[in-house]
C-alpha positions in Angstrom: 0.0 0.0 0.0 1.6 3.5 -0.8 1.0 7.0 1.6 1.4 10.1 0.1 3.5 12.3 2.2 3.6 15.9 3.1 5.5 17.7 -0.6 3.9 15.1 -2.4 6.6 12.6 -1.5 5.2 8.7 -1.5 6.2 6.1 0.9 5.7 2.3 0.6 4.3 0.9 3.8 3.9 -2.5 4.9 0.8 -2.6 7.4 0.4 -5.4 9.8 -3.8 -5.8 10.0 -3.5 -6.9 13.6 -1.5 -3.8 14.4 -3.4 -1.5 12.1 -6.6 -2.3 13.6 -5.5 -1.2 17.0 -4.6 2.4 15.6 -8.5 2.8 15.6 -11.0 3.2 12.3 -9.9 0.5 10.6 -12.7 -2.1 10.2 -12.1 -5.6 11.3 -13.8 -8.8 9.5 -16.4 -8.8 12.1 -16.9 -5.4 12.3 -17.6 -6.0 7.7 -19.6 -8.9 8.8 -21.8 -7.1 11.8 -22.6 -4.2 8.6 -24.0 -6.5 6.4 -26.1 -7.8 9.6 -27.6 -4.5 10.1 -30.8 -5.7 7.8 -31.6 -8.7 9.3 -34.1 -11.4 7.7 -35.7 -13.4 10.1 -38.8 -16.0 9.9 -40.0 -13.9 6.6 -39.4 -10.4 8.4 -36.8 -7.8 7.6 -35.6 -5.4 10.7 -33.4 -2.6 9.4 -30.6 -1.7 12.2 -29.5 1.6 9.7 -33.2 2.7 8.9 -32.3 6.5 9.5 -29.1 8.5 9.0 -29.2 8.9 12.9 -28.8 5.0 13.2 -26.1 4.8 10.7 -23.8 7.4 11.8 -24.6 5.9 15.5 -23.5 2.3 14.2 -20.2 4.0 12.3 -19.4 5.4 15.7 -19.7 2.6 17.7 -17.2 0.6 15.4 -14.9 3.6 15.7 -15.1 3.8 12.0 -15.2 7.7 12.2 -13.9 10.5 14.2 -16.3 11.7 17.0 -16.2 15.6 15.7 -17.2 14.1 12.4 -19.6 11.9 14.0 -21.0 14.9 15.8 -20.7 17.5 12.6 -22.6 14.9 10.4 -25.6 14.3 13.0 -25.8 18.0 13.0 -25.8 18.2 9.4 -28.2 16.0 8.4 -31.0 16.6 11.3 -31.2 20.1 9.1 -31.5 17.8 5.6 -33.3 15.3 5.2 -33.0 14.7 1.8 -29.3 14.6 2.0 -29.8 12.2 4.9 -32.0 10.1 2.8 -29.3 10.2 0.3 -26.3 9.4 2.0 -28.2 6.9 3.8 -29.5 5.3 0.3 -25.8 4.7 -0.4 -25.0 3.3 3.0 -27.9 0.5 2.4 -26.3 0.2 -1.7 -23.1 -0.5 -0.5 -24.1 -2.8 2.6 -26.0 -4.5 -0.4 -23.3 -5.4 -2.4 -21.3 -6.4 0.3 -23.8 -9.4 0.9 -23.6 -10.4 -2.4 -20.0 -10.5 -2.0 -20.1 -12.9 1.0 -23.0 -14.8 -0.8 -21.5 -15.2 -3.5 -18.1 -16.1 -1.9 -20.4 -19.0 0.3 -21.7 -20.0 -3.1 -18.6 -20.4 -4.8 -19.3 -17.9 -8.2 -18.7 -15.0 -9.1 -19.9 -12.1 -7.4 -23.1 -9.5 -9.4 -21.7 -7.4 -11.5 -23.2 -4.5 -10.3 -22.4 -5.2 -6.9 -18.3 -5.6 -7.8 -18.8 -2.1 -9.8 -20.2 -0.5 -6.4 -17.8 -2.1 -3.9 -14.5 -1.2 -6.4 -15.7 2.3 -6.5 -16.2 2.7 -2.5 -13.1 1.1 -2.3 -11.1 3.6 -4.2 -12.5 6.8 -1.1 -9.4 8.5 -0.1 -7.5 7.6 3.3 -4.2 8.0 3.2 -1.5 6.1 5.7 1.8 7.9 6.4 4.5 7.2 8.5 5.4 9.6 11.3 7.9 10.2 14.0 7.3 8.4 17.2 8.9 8.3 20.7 10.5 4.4 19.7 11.0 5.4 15.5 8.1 5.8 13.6 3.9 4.8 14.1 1.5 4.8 11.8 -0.6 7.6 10.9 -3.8 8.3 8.7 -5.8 11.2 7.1 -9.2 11.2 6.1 -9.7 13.1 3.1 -13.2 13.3 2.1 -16.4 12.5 2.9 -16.4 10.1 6.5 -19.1 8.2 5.8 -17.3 6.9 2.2 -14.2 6.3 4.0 -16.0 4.0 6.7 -18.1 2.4 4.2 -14.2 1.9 2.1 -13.1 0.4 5.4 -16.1 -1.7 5.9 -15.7 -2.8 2.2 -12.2 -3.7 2.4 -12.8 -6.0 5.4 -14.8 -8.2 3.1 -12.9 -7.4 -0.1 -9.7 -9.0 1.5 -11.2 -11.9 3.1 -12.8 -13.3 0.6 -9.8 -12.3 -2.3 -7.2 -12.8 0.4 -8.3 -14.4 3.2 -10.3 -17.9 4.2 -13.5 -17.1 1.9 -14.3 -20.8 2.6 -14.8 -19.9 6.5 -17.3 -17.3 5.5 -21.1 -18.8 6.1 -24.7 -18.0 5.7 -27.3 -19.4 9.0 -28.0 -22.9 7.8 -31.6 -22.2 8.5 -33.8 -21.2 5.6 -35.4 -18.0 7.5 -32.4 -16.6 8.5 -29.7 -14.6 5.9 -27.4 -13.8 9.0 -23.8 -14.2 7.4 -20.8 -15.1 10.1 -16.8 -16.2 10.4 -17.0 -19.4 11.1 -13.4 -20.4 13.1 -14.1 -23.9 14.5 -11.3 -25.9 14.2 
């Protein structure tokens, strides 16, 4: 993965997910796995977790996938507009969408929708840049948003699932076996 660096300078850097994931905002597996289990189908009934902006920005916070001054700025924002609430929130549920499809058609062994690999390569590509910076034992690493918060936690989010299933143990990855139930999980029994 490459940072760009104050004067445009670029710097290759190798990140450990473990240790990355402890520098805060960067989504976990789970945390890719609880999104797409925000709409829940059970016994031929759908509950929506993200059903206002409100809900989603709450959930984004509570997986310290954003800032809390953005968290804050954005509630504030969008209890004045609601149709750019019910925009931004019409994105959150398109992306959380194609996510599924991802991990169901990972479980299913084909290829994912079309339409759902279009939308999850173009979240993925929402700026957040890494750079490395001086540190009391060397260097750490560091990370800028640049852009909109809510794409950069749905490109975290995203990526989670991207990298398991290209990456990872896609074969792990599992739908409830019963027939009323869509919840998707990381299964790690031996």
């Amino acid at each position: 993965m490459t940072a760009s660096g104050p004067a445009s300078q670029t710097t290759s850097v190798a990140l450990d997910h473990a240790s990355h994931a402890e520098h805060g905002h960067q989504a976990t597996l789970e945390d890719g796995l609880d999104f797409v289990n925000t709409l829940e189908h059970e016994r031929g009934h759908s509950q929506d977790h993200l059903s206002s902006m409100a809900a989603a920005l709450d959930w984004l916070g509570q997986h310290d996938l954003m800032h809390e001054e953005a968290h804050r700025e954005l509630v504030e924002r969008f209890s004045d507009d609601e149709e750019g609430a019910q925009r931004v929130l019409a994105r959150v549920h398109r992306v959380r969408a194609a996510m599924r499809e991802l991990v169901d058609a990972s479980v299913a062994r084909r290829p994912p929708e079309g339409r759902a690999l279009e939308r999850i390569n173009r979240i993925l590509r929402a700026p957040y840049s890494y750079y490395l910076v001086p540190s009391h034992d060397g260097v750490s690493l560091d990370h800028r948003h640049e852009g909109d918060p809510v794409e950069g936690a749905l490109a975290r989010l995203a990526e989670s699932i991207a990298r398991e299933v290209s990456q990872g143990h896609p074969e792990r990855l599992r739908i409830c076996a019963d027939e009323e139930c869509r919840w998707v999980f990381h299964d790690t029994s031996p």
